[in-house]
N, C-alpha and C positions, 0 to 999 in steps of 0.2 A: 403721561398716559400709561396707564398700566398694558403690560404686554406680553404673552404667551411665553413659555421657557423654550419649547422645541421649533427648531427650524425644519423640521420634518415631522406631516403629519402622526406618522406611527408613532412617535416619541411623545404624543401630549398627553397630559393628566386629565382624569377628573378636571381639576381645579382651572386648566388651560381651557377645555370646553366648557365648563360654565360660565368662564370671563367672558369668552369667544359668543354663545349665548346671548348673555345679559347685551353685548355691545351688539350684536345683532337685532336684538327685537328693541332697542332704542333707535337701530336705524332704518329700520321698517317702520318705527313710528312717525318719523321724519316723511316719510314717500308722499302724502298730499301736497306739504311744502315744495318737493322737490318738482313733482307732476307741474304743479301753477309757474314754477319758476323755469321749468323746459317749456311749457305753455307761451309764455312772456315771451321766452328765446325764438320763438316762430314768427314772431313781428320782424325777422330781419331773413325768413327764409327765402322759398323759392319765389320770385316776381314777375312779372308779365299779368298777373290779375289786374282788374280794380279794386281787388282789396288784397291785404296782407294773408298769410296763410294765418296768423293767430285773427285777422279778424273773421275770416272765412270760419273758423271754429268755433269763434263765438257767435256767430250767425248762424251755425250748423246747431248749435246747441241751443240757441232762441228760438228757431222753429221749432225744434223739437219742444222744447215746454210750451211753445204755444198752440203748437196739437195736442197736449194736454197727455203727454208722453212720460212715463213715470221717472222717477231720477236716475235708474239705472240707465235707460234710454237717452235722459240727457247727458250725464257725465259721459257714457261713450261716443254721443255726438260731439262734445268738447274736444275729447281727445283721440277723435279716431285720426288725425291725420300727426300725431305726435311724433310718430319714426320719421318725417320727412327728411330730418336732415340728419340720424344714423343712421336711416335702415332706407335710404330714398326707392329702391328695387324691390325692398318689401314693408313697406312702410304698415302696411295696414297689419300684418301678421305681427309683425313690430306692437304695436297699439293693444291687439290681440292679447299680445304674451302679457301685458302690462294690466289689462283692466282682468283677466278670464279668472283670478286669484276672488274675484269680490264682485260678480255678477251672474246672474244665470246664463245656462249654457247659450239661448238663443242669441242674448244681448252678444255675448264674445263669438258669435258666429257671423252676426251680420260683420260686425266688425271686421274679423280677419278676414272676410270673402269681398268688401267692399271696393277694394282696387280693382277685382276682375269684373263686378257689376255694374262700376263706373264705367266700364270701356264700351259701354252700349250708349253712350251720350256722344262720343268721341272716338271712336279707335276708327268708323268707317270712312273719317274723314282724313285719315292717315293711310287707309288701302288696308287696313288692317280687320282680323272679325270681330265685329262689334257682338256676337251673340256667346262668347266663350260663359257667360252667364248659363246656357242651356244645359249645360254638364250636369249643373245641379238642380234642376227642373221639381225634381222629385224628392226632394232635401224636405224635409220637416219647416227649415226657417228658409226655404225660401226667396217668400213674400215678404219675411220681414224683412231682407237682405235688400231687396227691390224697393222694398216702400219706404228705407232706411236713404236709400239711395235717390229712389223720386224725390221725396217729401222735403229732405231734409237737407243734402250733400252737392246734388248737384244744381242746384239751387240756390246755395247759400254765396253769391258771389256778388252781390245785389251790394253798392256803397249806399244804398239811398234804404237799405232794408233797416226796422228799429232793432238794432243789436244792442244788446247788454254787456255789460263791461265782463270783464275778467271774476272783481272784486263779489257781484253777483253768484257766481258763480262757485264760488272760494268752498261757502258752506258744502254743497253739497261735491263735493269734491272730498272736502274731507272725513264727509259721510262714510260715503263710500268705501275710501281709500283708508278709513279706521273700522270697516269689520273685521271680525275673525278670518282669516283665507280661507278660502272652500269651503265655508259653513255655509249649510242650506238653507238654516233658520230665517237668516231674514230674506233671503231669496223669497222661502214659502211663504212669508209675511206678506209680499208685492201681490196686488191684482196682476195677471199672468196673461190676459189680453195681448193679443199679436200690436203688431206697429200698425197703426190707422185705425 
């Protein structure tokens, strides 16, 4: 493998950050690969469900398309629960940093705020506020954060629900996960309809 001359930044060429470059956006190429196969890796996460945390995703991302949810909405139902086992304390902001490069702002908003929106199904029943959702009442997204959370998340725990496989999935995954980063284009391209 070809390898940069300086062991310290200040010292590289031209020629060091072009190599440096080229082997970079080869490996951004790679990230849908890499996504499906952290994906895969949640089938041995956290337990106590009746279902896996990779099936819980893939059930999170079947309702979503079958509320007829566009793909940006599906791929981050997929993967919103992907930080669980680097990022378990903030898993969703986690998820957030990963899809916010290749979807519009709202989709990367439910996302990152979804751990705290969750806790309105569950936290009361730990003594703890289930309403910390309220903070953001007046947010732009929301309903979509709630109805990302109704519809689709907390929900998705059903072993008897019709989930689709992984492999389903794969395409638009790597839709996705092969735009341009932070290009608007095909963002504007999406019917822009709220979640439900």
């Amino acid at each position: 493998m070809e390898r940069v001359q300086f062991t310290a930044m200040i010292d590289g060429s031209p020629d060091d950050y072009r190599l440096l470059e080229e082997m970079e956006q080869q490996h951004v190429e790679g990230l849908p690969e890499r996504i499906l196969s952290a994906l895969t890796s949640l089938e041995n996460g956290i337990g106590g469900y009746q279902v896996t945390r990779l099936e819980h995703s893939l059930q999170t991302a079947s309702r979503a398309e079958d509320d007829g949810a566009d793909i940006e909405w599906v791929v981050a139902a997929l993967i919103h629960d992907l930080g669980d086992d680097l990022a378990p304390l903030n898993h969703a902001q986690f998820a957030a940093a990963v899809i916010r490069p290749y979807v519009r702002a709202e989709v990367t908003w439910a996302v990152e705020h979804h751990g705290l929106f969750q806790r309105f199904y569950y936290a009361h029943h730990l003594g703890q506020d289930r309403n910390g959702r309220a903070l953001y009442q007046d947010h732009p997204y929301y309903d979509a954060c709630v109805n990302f959370c109704e519809r689709w998340d907390q929900a998705s725990f059903d072993p008897s629900y019709p989930t689709r496989p992984l492999n389903h999935f794969a395409p638009k995954v790597l839709e996705v996960f092969s735009r341009p980063p932070f290009d608007a284009g095909p963002v504007a391209d999406l019917d822009s309809k709220p979640v439900c």
